[in-house]
Backbone of each chain as nested JSON, in Angstrom:
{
  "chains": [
    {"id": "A", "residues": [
      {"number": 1, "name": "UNK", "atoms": {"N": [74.631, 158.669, 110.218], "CA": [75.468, 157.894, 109.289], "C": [74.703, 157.677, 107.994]}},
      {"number": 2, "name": "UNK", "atoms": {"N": [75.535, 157.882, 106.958], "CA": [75.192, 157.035, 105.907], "C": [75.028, 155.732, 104.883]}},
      {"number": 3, "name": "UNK", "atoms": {"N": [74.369, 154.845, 104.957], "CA": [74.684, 153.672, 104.353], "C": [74.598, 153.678, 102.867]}},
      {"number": 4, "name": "UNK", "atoms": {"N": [75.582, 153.118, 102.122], "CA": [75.049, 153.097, 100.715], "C": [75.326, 151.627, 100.316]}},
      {"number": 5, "name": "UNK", "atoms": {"N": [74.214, 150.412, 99.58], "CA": [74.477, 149.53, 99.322], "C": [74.487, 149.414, 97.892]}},
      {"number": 6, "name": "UNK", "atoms": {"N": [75.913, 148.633, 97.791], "CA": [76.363, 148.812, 96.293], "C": [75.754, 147.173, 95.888]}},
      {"number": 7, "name": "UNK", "atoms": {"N": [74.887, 147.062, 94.538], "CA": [74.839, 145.846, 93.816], "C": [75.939, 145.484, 92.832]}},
      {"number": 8, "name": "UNK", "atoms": {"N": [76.5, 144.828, 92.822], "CA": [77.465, 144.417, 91.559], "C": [77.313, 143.047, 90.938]}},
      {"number": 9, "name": "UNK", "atoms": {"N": [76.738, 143.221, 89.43], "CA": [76.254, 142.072, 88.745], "C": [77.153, 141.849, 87.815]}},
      {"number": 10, "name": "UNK", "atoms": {"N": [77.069, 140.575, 86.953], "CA": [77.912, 140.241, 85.729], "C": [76.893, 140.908, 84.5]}},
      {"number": 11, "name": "UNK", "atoms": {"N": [77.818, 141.602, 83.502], "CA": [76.938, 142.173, 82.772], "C": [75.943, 140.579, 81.934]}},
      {"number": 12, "name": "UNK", "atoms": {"N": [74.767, 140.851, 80.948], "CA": [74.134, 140.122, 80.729], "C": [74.87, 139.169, 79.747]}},
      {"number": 13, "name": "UNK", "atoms": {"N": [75.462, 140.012, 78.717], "CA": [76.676, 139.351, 77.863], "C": [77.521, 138.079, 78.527]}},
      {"number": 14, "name": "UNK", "atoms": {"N": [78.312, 138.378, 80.019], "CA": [79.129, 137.333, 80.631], "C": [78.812, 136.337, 81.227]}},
      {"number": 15, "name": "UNK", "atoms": {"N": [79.192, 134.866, 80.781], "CA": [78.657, 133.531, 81.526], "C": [79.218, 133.789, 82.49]}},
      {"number": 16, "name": "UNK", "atoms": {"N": [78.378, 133.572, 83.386], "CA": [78.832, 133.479, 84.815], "C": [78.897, 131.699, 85.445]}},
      {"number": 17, "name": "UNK", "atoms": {"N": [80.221, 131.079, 85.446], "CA": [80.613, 130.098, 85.609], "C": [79.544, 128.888, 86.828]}},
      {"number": 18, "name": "UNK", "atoms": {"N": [79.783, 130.283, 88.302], "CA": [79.741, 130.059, 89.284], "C": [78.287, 129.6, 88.815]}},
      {"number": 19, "name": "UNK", "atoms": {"N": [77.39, 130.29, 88.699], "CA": [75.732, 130.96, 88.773], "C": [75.752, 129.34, 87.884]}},
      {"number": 20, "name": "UNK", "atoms": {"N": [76.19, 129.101, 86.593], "CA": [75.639, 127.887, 86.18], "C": [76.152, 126.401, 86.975]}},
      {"number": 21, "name": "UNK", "atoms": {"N": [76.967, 126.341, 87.633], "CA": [77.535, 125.498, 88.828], "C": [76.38, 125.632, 89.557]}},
      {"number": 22, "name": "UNK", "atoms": {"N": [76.116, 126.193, 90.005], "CA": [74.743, 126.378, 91.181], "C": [73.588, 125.789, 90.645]}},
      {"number": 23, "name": "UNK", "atoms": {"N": [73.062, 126.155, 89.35], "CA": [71.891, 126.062, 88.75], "C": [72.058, 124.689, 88.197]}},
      {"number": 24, "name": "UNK", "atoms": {"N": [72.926, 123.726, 87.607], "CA": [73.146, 122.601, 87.694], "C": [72.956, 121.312, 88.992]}},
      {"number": 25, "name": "UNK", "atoms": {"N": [73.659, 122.018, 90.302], "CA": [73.56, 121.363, 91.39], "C": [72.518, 121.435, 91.682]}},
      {"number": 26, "name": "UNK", "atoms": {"N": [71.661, 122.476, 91.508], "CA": [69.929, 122.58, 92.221], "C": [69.073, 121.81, 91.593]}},
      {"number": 27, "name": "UNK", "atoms": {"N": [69.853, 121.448, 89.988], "CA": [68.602, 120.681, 89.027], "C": [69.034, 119.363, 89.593]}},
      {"number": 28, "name": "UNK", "atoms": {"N": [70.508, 119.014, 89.94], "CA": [70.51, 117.213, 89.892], "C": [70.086, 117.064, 91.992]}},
      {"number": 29, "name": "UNK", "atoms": {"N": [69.611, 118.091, 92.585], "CA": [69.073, 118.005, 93.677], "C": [67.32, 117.925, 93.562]}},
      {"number": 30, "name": "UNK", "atoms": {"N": [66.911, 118.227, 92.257], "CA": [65.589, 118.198, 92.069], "C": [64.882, 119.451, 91.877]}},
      {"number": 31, "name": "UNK", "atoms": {"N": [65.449, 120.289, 92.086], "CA": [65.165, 121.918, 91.955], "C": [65.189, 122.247, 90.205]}},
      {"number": 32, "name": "UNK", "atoms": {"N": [64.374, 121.504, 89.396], "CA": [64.593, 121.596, 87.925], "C": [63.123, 122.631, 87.23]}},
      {"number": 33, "name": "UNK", "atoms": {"N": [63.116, 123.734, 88.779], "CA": [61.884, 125.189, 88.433], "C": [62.44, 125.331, 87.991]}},
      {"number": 34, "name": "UNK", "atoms": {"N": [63.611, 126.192, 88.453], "CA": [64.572, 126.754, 87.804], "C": [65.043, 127.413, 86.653]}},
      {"number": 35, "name": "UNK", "atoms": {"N": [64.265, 128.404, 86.175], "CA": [65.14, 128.759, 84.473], "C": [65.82, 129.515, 84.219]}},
      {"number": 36, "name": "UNK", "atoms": {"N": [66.6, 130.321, 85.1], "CA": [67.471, 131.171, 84.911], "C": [67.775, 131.49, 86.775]}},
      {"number": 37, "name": "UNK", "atoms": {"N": [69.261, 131.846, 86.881], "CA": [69.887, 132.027, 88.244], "C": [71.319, 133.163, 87.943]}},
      {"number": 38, "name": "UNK", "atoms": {"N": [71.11, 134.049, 88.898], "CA": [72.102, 134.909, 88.602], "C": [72.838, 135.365, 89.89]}},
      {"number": 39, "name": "UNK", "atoms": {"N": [74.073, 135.198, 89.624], "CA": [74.652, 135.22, 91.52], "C": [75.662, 136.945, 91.326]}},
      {"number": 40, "name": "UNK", "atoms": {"N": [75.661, 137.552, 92.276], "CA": [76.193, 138.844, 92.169], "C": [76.865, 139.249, 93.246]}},
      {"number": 41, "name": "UNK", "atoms": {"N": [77.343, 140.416, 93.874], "CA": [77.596, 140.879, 95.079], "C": [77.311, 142.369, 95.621]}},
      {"number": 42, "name": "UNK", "atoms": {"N": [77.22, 142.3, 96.958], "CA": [76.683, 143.259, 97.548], "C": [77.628, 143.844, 98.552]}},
      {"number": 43, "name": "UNK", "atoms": {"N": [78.289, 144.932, 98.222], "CA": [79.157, 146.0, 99.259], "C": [77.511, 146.78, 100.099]}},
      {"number": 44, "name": "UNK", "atoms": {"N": [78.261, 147.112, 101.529], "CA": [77.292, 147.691, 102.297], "C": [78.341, 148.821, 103.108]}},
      {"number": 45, "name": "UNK", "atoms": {"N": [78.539, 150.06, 102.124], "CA": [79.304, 151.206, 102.942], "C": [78.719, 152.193, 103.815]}},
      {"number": 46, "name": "UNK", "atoms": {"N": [79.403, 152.233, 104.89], "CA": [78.884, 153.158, 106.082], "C": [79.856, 154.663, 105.955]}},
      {"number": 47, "name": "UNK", "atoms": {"N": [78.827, 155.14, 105.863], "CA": [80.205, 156.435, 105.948], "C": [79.965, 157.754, 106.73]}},
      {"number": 48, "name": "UNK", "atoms": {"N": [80.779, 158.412, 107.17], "CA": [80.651, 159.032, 108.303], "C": [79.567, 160.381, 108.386]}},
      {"number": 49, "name": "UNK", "atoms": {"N": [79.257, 160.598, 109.284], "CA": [78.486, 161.976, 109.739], "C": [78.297, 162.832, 108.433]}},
      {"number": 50, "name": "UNK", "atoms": {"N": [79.598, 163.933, 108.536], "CA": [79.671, 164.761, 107.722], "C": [79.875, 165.283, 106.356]}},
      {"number": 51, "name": "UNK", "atoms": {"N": [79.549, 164.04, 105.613], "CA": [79.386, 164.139, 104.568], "C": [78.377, 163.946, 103.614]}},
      {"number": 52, "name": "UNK", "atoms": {"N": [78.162, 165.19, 102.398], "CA": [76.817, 165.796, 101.789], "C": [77.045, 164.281, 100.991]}},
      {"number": 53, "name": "UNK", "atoms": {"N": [75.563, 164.439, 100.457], "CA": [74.57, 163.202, 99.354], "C": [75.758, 163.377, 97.922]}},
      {"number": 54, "name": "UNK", "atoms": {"N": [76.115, 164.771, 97.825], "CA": [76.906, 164.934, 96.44], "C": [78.114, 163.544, 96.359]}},
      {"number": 55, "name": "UNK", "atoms": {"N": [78.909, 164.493, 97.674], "CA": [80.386, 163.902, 98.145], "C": [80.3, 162.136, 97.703]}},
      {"number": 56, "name": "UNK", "atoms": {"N": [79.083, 161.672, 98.423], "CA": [79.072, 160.288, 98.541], "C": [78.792, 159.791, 97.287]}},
      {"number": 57, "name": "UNK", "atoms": {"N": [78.369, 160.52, 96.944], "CA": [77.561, 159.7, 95.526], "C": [79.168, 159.811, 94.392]}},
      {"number": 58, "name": "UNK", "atoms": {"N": [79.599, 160.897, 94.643], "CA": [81.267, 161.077, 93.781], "C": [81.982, 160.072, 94.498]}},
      {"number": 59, "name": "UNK", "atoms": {"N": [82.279, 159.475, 95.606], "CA": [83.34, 159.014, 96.259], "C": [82.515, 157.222, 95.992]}},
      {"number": 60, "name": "UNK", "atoms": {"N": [81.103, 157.556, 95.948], "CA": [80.807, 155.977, 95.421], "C": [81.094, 155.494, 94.443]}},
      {"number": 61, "name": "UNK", "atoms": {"N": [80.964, 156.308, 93.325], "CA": [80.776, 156.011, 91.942], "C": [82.648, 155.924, 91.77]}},
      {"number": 62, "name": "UNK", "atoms": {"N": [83.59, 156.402, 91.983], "CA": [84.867, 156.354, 92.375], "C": [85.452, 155.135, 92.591]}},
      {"number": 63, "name": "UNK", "atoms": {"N": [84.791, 154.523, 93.922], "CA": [85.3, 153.753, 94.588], "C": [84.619, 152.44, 93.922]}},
      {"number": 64, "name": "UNK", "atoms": {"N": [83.836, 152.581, 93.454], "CA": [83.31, 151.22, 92.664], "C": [84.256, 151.381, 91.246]}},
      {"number": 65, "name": "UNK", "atoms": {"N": [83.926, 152.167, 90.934], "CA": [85.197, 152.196, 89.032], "C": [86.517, 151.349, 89.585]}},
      {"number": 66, "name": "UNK", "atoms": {"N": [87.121, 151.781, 90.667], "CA": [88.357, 151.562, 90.81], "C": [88.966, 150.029, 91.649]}},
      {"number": 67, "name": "UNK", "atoms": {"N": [88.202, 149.734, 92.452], "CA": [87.909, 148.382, 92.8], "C": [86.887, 147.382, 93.122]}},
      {"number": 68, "name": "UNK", "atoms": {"N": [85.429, 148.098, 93.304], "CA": [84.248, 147.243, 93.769], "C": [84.083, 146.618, 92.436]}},
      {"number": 69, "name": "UNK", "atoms": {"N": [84.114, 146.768, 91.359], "CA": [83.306, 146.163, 90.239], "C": [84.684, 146.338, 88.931]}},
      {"number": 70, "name": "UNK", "atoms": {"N": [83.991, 145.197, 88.204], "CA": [85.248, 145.241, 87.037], "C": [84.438, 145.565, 85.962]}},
      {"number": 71, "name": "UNK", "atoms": {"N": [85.075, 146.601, 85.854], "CA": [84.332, 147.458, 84.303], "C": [84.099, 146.626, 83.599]}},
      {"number": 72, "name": "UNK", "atoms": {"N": [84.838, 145.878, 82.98], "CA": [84.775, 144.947, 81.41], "C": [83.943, 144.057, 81.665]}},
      {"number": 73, "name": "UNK", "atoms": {"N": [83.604, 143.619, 82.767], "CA": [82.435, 142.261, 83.1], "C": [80.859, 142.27, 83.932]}},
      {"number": 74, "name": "UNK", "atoms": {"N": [81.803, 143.706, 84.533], "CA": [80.526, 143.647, 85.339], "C": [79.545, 145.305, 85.47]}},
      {"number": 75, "name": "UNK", "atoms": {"N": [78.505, 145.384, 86.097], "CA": [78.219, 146.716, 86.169], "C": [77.919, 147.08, 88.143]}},
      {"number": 76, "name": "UNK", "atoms": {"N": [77.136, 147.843, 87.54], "CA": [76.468, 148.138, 89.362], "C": [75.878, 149.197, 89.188]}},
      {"number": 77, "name": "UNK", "atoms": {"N": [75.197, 149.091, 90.761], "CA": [73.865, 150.303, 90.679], "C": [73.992, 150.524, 92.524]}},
      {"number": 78, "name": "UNK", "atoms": {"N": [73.818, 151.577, 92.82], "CA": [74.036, 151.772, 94.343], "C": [72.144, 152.009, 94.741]}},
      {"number": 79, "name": "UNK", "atoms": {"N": [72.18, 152.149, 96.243], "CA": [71.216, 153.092, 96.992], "C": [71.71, 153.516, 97.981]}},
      {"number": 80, "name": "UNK", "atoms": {"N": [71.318, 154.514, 98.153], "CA": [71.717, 155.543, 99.512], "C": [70.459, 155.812, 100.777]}},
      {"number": 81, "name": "UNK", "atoms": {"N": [71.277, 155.536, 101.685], "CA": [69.907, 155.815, 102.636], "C": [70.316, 156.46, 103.944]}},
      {"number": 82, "name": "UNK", "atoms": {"N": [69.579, 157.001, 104.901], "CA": [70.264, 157.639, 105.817], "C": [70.089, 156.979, 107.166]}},
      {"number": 83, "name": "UNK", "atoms": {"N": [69.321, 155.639, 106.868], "CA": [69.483, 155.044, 108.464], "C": [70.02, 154.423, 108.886]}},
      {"number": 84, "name": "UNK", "atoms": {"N": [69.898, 153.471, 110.009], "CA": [71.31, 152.735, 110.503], "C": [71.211, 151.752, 108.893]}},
      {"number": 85, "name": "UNK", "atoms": {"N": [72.845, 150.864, 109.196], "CA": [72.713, 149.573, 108.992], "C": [71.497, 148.796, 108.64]}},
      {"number": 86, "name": "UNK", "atoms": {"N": [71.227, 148.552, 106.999], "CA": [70.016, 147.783, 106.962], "C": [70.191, 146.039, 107.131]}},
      {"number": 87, "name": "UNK", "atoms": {"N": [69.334, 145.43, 107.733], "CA": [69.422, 144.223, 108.17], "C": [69.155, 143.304, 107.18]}}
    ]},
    {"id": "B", "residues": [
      {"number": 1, "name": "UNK", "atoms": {"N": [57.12, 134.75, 85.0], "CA": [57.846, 133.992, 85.6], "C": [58.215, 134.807, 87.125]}},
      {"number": 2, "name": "UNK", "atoms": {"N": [58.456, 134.027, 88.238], "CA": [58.642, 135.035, 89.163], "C": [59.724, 134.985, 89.688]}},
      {"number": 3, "name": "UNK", "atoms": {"N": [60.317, 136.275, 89.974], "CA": [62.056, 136.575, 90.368], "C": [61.783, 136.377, 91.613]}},
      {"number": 4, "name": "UNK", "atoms": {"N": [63.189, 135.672, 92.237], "CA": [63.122, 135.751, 93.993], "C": [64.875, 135.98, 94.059]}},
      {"number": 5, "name": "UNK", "atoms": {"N": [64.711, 137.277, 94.679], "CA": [66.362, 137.873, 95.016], "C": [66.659, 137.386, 96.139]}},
      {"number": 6, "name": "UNK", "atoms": {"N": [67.336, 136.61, 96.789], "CA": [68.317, 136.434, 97.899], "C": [69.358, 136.772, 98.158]}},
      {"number": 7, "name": "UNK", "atoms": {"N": [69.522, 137.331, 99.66], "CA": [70.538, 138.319, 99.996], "C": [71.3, 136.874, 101.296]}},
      {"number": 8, "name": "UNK", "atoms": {"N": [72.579, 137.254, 100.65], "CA": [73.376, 136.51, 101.912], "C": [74.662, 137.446, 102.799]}},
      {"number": 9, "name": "UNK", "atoms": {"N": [74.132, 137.512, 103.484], "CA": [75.813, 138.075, 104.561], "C": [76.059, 137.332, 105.339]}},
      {"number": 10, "name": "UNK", "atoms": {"N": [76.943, 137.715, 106.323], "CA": [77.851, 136.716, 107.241], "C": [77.261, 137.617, 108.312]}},
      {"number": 11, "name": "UNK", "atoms": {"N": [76.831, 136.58, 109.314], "CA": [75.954, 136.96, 110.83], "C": [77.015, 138.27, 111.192]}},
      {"number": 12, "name": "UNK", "atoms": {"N": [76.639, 139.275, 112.13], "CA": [77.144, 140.029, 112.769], "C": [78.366, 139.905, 113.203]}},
      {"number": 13, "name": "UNK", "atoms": {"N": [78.472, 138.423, 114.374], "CA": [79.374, 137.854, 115.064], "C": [81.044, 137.479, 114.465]}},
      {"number": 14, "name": "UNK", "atoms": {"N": [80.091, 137.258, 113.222], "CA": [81.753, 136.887, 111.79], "C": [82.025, 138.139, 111.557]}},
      {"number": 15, "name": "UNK", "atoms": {"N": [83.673, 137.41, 111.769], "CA": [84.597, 138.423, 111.339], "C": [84.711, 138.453, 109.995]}},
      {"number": 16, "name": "UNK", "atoms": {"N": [84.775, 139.078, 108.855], "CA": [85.202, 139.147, 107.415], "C": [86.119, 139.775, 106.963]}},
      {"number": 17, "name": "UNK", "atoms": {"N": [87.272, 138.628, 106.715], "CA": [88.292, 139.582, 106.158], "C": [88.069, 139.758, 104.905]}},
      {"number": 18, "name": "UNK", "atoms": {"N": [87.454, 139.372, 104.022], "CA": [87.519, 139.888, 102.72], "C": [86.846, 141.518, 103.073]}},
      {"number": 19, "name": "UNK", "atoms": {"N": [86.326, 141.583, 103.525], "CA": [85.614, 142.923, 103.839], "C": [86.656, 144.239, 104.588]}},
      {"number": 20, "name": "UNK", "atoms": {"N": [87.196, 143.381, 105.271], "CA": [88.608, 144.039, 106.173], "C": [89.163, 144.585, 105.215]}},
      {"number": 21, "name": "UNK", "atoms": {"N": [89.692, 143.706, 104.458], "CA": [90.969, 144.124, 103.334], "C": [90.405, 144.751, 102.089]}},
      {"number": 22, "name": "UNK", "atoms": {"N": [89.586, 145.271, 102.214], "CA": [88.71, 145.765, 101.106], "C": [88.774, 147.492, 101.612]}},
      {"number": 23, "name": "UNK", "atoms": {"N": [88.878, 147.456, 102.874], "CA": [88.204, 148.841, 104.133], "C": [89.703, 149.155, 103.703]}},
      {"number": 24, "name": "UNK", "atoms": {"N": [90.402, 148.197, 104.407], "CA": [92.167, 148.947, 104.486], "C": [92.331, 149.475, 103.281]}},
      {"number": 25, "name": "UNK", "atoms": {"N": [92.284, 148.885, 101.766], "CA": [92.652, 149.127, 100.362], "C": [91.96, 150.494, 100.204]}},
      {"number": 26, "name": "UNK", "atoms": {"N": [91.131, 150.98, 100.591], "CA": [90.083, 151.79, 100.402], "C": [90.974, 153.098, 101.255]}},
      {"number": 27, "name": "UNK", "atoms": {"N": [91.266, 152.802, 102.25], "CA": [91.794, 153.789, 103.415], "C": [92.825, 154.077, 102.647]}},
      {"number": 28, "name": "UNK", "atoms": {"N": [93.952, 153.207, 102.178], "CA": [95.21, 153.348, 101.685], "C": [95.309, 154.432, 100.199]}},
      {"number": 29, "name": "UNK", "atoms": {"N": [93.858, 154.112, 99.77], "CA": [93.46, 155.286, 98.56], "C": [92.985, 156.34, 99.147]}},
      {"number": 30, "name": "UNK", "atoms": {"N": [92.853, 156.984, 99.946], "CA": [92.382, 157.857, 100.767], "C": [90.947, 157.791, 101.386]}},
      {"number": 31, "name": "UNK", "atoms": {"N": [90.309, 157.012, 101.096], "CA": [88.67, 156.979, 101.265], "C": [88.28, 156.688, 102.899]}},
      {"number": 32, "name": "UNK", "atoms": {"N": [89.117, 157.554, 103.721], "CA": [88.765, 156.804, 105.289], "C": [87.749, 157.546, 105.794]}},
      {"number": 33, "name": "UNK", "atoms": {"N": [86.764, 157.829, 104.983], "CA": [85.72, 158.439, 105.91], "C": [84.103, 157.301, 105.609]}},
      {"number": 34, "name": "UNK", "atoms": {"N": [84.959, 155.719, 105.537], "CA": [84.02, 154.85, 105.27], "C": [84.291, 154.135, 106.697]}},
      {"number": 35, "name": "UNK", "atoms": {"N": [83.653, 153.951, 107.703], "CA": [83.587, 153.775, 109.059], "C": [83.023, 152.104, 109.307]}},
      {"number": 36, "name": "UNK", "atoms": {"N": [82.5, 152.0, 107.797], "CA": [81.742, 150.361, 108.404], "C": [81.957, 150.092, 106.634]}},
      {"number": 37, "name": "UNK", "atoms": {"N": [82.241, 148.026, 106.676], "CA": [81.826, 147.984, 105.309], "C": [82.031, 146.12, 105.557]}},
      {"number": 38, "name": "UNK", "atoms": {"N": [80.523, 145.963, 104.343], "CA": [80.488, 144.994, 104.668], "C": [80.033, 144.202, 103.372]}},
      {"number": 39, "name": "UNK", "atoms": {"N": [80.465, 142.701, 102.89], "CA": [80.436, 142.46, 101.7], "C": [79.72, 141.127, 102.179]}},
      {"number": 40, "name": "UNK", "atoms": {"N": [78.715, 141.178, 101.146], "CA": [77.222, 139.843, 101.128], "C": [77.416, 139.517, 99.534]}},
      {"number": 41, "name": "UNK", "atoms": {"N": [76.435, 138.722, 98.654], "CA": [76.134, 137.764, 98.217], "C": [74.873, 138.117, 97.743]}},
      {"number": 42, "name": "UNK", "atoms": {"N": [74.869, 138.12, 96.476], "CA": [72.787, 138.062, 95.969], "C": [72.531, 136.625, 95.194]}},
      {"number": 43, "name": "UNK", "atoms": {"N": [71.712, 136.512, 95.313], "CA": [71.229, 135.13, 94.163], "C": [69.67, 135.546, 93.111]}},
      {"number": 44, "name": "UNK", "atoms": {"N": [69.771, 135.545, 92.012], "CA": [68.517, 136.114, 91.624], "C": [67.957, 134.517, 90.774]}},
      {"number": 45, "name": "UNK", "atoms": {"N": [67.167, 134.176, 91.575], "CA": [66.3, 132.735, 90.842], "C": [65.161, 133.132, 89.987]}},
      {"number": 46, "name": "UNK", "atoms": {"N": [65.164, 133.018, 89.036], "CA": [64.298, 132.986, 87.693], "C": [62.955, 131.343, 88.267]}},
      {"number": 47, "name": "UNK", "atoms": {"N": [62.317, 131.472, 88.789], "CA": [60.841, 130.338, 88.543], "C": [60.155, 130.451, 87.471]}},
      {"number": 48, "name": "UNK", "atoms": {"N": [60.101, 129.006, 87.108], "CA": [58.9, 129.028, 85.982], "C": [57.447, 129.536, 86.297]}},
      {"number": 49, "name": "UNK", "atoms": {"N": [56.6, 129.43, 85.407], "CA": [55.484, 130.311, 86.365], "C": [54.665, 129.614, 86.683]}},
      {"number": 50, "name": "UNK", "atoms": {"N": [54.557, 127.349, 86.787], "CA": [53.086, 127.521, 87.192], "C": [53.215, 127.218, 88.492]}},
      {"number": 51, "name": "UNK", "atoms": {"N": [54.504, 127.447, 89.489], "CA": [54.363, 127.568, 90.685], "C": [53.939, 128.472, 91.321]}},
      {"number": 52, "name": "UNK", "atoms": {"N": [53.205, 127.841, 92.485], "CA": [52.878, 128.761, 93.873], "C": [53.791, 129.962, 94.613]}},
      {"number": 53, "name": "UNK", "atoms": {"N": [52.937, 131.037, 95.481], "CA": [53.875, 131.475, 95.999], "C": [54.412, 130.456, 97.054]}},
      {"number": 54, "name": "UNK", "atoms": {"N": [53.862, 130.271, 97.648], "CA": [53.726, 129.209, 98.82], "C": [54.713, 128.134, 99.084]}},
      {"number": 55, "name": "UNK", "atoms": {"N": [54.3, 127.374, 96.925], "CA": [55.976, 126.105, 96.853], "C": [56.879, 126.893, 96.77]}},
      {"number": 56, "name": "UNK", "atoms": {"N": [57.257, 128.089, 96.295], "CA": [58.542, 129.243, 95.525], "C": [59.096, 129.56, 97.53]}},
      {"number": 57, "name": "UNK", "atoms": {"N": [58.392, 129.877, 98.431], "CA": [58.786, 129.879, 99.343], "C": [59.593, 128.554, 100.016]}},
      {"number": 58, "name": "UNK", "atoms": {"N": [58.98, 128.152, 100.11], "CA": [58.864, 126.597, 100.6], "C": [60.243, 126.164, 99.914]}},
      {"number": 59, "name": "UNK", "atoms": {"N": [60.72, 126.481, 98.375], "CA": [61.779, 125.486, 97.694], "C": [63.235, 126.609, 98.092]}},
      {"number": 60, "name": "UNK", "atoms": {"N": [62.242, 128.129, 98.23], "CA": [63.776, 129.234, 98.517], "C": [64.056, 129.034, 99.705]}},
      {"number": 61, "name": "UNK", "atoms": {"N": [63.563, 128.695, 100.786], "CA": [64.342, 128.273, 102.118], "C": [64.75, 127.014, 101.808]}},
      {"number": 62, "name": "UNK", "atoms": {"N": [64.238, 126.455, 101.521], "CA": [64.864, 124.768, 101.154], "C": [66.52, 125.125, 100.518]}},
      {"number": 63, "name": "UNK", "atoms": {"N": [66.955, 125.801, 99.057], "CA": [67.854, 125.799, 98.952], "C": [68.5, 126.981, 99.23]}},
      {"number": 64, "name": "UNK", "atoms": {"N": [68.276, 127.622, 100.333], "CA": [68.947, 128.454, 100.908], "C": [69.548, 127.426, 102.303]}},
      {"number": 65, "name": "UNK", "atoms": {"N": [68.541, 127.208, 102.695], "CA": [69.648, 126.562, 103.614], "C": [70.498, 125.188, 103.454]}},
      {"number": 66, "name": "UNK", "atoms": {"N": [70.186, 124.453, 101.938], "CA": [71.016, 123.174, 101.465], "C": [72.143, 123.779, 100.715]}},
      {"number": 67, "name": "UNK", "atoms": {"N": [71.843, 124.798, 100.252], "CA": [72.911, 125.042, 98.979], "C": [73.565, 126.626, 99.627]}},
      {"number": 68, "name": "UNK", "atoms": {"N": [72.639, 128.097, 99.36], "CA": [73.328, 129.298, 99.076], "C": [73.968, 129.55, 100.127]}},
      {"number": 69, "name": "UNK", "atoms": {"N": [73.441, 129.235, 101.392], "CA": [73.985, 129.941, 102.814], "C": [74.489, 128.994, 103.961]}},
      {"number": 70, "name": "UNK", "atoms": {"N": [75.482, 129.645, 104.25], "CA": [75.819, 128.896, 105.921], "C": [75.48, 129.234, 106.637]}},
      {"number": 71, "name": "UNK", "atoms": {"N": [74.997, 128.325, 106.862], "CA": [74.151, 128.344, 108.363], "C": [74.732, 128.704, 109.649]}},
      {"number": 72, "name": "UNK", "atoms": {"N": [75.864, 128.408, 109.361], "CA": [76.743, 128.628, 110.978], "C": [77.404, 130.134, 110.593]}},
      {"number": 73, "name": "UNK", "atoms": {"N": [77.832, 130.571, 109.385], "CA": [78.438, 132.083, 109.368], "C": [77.56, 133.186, 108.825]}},
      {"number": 74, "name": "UNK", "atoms": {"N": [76.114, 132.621, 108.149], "CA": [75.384, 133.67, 107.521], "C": [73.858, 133.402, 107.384]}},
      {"number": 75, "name": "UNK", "atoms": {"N": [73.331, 134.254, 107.323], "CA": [71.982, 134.128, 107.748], "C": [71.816, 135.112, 105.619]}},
      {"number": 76, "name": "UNK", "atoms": {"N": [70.002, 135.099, 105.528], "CA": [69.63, 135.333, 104.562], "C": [68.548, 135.897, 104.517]}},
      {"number": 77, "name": "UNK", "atoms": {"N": [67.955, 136.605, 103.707], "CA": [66.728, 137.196, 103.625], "C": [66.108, 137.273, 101.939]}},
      {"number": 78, "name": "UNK", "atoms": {"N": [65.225, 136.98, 101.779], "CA": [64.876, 136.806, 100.312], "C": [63.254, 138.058, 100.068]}},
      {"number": 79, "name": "UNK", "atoms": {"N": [63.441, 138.811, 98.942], "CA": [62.245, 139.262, 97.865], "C": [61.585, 138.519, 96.892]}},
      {"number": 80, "name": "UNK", "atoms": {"N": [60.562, 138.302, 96.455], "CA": [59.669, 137.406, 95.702], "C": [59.071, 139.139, 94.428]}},
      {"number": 81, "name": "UNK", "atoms": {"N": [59.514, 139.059, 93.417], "CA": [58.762, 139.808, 92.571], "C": [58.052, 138.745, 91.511]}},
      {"number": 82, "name": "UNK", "atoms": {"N": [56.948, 139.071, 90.613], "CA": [56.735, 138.474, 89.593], "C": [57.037, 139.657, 88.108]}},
      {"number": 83, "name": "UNK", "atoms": {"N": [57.604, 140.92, 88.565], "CA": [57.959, 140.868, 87.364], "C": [59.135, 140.209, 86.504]}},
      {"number": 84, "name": "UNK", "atoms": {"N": [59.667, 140.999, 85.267], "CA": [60.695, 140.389, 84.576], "C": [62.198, 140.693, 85.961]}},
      {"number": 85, "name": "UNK", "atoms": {"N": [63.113, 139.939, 85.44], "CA": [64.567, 140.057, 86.292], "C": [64.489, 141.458, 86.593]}},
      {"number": 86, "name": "UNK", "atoms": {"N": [65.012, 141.416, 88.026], "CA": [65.654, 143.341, 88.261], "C": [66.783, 143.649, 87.762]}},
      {"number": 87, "name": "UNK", "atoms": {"N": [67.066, 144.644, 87.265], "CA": [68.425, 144.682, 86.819], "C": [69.089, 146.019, 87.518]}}
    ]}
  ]
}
């Protein structure tokens, strides 16, 4: 099997609402290290047997344009690996 | 300053439908040769620098388990770099 884990960030340009909600609550909890916090998401695709490094890497880059990530806000960067499920 | 990336998913045992309905949408575009898929959470904390590794540990489990993660649906794993942000 193949795993490929997709990162999807807010580009640097976009306030990210959430990320300063967080970084607020951590300062009035006492957590005022803190100088910058950036919250993102992580797809983890498994995909089957028989398919080449090309295929995946076309059907990744695909499948992220079209729903994993929103062009106008956000970007992403994959890795590909060939062992199980990373933990 | 030193970066600490935290990764959050939902334990094994959880079911995720956002992840479900992500697989089906995917299938329904033709992409069914994705067999597993699974959607986590990053946090990238920016520390000032005249902390320890030691407190930087010590404060990332602290608000990992007060603030980023549930405890009862997701478990976490964190990286400590001191270079600049990963991007």
């Amino acid at each position: 099997m193949t795993v490929v884990k997709v990162f999807v960030n807010y580009k640097e340009s976009i306030l990210n609402p959430e990320a300063e909600a967080i970084k607020q609550a951590l300062g009035r909890l006492g957590y005022d290290d803190i100088i910058d916090l950036k919250v993102g998401k992580t797809f983890e695709l498994t995909f089957a047997d028989q398919l080449s490094h090309d295929k995946i890497e076309h059907e990744v880059n695909e499948i992220c344009d079209r729903m994993l990530a929103n062009f106008n806000m956000e970007n992403y960067r994959y890795e590909i690996s060939d062992s199980e499920a990373i933990q």
